[in-house]
C-alpha positions as CSV (number, residue, x, y, z in Angstrom):
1,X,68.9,143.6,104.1
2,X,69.8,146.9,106.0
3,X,70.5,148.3,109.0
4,X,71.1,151.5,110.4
5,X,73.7,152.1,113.4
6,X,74.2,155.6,114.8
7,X,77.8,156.1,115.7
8,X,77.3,158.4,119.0
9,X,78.9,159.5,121.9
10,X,78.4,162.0,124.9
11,X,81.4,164.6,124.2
12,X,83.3,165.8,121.9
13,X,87.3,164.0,121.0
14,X,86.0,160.8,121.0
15,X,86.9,160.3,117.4
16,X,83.7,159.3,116.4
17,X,84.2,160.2,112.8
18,X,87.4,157.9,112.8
19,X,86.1,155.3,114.1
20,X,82.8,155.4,112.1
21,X,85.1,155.3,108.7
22,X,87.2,152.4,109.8
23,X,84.2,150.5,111.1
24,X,82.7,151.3,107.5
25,X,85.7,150.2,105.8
26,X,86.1,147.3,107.9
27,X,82.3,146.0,107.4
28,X,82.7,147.3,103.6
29,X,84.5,143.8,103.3
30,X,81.6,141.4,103.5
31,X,78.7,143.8,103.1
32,X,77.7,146.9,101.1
33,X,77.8,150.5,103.4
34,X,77.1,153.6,103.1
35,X,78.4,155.9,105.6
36,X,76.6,159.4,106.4
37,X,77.7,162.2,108.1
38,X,74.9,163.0,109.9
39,X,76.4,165.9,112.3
40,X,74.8,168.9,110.5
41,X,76.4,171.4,112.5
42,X,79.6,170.1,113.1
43,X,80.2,168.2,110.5
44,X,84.2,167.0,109.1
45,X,83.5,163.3,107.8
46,X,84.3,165.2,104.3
47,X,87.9,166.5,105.4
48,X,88.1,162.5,106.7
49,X,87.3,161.0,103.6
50,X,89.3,163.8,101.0
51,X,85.6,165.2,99.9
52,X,86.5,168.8,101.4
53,X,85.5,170.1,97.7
54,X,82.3,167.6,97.1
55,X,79.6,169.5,94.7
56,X,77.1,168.2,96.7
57,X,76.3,168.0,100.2
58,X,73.8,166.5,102.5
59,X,72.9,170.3,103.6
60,X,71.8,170.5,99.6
61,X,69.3,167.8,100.4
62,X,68.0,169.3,103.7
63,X,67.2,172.8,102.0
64,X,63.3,173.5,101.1
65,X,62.9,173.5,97.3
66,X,66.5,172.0,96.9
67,X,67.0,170.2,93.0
68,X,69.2,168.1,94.3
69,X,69.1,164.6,94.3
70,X,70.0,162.0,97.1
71,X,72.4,160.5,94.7
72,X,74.3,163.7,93.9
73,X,75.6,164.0,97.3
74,X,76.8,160.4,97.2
75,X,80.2,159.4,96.4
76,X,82.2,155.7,95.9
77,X,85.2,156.0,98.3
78,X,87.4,153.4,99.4
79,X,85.4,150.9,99.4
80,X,82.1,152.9,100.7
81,X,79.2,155.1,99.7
82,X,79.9,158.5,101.2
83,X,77.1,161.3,102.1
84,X,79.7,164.1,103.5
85,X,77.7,166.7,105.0
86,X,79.5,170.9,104.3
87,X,80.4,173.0,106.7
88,X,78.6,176.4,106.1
89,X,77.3,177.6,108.7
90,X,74.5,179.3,106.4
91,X,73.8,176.3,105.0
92,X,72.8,174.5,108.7
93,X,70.6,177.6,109.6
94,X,69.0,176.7,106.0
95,X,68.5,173.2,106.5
96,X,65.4,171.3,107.6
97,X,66.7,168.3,109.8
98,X,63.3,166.7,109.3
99,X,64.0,165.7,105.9
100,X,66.9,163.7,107.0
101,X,64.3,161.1,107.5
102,X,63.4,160.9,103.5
103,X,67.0,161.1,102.2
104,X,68.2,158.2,104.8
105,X,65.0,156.4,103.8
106,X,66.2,156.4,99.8
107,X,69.4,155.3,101.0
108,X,68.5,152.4,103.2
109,X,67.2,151.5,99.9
110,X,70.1,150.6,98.4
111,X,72.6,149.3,101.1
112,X,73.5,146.9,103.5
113,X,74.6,149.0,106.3
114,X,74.0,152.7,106.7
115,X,76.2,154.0,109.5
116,X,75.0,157.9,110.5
117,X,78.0,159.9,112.1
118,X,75.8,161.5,114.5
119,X,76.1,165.1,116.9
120,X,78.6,164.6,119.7
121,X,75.8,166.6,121.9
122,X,71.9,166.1,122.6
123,X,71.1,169.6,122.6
124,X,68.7,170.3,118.9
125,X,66.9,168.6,116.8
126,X,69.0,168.2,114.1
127,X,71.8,166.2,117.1
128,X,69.0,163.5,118.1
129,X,68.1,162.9,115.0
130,X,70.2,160.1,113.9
131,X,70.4,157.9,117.2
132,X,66.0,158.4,116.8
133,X,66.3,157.1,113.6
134,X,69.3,154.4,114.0
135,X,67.7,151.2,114.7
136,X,71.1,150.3,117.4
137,X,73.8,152.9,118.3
138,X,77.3,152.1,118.8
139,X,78.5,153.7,121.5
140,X,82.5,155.7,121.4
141,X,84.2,156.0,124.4
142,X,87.1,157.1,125.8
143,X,87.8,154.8,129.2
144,X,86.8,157.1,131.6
145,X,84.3,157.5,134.0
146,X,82.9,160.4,133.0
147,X,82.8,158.8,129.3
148,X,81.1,156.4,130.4
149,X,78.5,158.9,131.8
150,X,77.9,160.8,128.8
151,X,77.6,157.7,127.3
152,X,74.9,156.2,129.6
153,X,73.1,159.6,128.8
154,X,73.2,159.0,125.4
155,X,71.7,155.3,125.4
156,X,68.8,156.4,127.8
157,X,67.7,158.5,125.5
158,X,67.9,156.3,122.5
159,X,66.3,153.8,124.2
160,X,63.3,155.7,124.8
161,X,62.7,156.2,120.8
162,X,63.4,152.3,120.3
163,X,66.6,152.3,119.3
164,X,69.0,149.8,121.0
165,X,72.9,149.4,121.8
166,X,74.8,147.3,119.2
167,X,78.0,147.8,121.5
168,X,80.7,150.4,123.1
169,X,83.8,150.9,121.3
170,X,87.1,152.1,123.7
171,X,88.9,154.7,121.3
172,X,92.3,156.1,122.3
173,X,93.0,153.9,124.1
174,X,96.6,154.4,126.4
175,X,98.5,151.6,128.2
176,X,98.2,152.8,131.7
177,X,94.1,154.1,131.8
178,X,93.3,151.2,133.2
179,X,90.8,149.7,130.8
180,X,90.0,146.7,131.8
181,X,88.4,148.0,135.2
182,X,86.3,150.3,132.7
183,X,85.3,148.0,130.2
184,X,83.8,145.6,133.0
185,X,82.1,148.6,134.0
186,X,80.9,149.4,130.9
187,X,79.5,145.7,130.3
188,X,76.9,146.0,133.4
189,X,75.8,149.1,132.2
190,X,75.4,149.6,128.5
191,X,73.7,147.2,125.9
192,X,75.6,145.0,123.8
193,X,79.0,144.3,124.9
194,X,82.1,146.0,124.2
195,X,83.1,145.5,120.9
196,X,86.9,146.8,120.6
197,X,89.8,148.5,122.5
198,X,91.2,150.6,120.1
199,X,94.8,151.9,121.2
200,X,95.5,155.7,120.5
201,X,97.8,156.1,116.9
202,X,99.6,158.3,115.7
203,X,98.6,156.7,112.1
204,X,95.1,158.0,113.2
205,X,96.3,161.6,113.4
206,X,98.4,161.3,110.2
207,X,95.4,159.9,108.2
208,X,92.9,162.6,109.1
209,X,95.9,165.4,107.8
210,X,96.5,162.8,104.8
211,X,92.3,162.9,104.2
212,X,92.0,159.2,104.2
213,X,90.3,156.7,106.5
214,X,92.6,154.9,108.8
215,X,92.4,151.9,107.5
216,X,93.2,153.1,103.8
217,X,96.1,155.4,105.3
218,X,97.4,153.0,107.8
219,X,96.0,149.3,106.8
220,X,98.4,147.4,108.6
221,X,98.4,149.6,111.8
222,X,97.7,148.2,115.2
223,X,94.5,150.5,115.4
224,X,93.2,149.4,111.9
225,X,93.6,146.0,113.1
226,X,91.3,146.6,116.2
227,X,88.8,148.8,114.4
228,X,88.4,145.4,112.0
229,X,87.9,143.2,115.3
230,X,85.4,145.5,116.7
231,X,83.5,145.3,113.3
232,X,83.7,141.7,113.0
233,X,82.0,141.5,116.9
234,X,79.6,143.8,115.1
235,X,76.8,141.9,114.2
236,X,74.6,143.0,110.8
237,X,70.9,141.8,111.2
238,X,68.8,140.9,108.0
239,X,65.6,143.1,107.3
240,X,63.8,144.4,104.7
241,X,65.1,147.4,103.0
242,X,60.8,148.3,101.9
243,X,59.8,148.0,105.8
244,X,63.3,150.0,107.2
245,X,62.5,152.7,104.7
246,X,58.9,153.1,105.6
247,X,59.9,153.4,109.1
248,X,62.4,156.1,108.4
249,X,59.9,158.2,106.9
250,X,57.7,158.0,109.2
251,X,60.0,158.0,112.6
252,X,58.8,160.9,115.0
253,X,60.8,164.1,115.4
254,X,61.1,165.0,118.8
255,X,60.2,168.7,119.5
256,X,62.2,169.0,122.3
257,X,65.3,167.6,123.5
């Protein structure tokens, strides 16, 4: 079995890439993932996960004529498979987002759950990407209402390649924002329902300086305990690793956003 959710959201601070690690930690428990950093331009999964000096990156699979192999840029930490993704700005002018589709196709071939750190922002190619090839997104929020709005924006347009809404996820959460007014809100108008509330940590902040995961840095953390809520609400649907490839490879790349 395997399925691929994009982890997206409509801005910036969300902390997506958090919350993509914990949720691949959590779900690492009971099933086999692979997390990707799929944000090509922006990527920092690998300062996240303590792979800032990886070998191999996903931008040395995405070159023309690269000798790379898919498993070179694949690492075992805590837990996970780990495509970090580098941060030269060379190397994403280099890179062909279209071959994203093949090297997440070999992947899906060997893994329960891919989960695609995707672009903060719709605004190339190489930012759609993931949420075109995702078969659901989760969606990270912050509770507000203009959250939810770029949000919304980012489910219309998935939904008009295919891919569905596995959930929203509240991140950063404080005390007094009100939440519960948003996350009704948020239930009428996104897919899925809302799968955590995630209240903002200070262990969050220590375990990006640290390099770790939350959940490794700060297991016992009320965060870490929401993040494995959210991914037990999360529900992983059976299908054929041979048919999810094969539709990887041949997903269409929009031309335009």
């Amino acid at each position: 079995m395997v399925e691929a959710f994009a982890v997206a959201s409509g801005k910036g601070g969300t902390g997506k890439t958090t919350s993509t690690l914990a949720l691949g930690m959590a779900l690492a428990e009971e099933h086999d993932v692979t997390v990707v950093d799929a944000d090509t331009g922006m990527a920092n999964l690998l300062f996240h996960a303590g792979l800032d000096d990886a070998a191999v990156t996903l931008h040395d699979l995405l070159v023309d004529g690269a000798d790379a192999a898919v498993s070179d840029a694949v690492y075992d930490r805590f837990g996970m498979k780990v495509v970090p993704c580098g941060t030269s700005l060379a190397a994403f002018r280099a890179a062909d987002p279209e071959r994203l589709r093949d090297v997440v196709a070999e992947l899906a071939a060997d893994t329960d759950v891919l989960l695609l750190d995707s672009p903060a922002a719709l605004g190339s190619k190489s930012a759609v990407l993931p949420v075109v090839l995702a078969d659901r997104t989760v969606i990270v929020l912050q509770p507000t209402i203009p959250a939810l709005s770029d949000g919304l924006k980012v489910q219309e347009y998935a939904r008009s390649y295919g891919t569905e809404t596995a959930g929203t996820l509240f991140n950063r959460v404080r005390d007094d924002e009100g939440i519960d007014r948003i996350a009704e809100q948020a239930d009428r108008y996104f897919g899925g329902e809302t799968l955590g509330v995630i209240p903002e940590s200070n262990s969050a902040r220590a375990a990006r300086q640290a390099g770790e995961p939350l959940l490794a840095h700060a297991p016992d953390a009320p965060a870490s305990e929401a993040f494995r809520e959210a991914a037990r609400r999360l529900d992983v649907r059976d299908g054929a690793s041979g048919d999810v490839a094969d539709r990887f490879r041949s997903a269409v790349v929009p031309d335009e956003v």
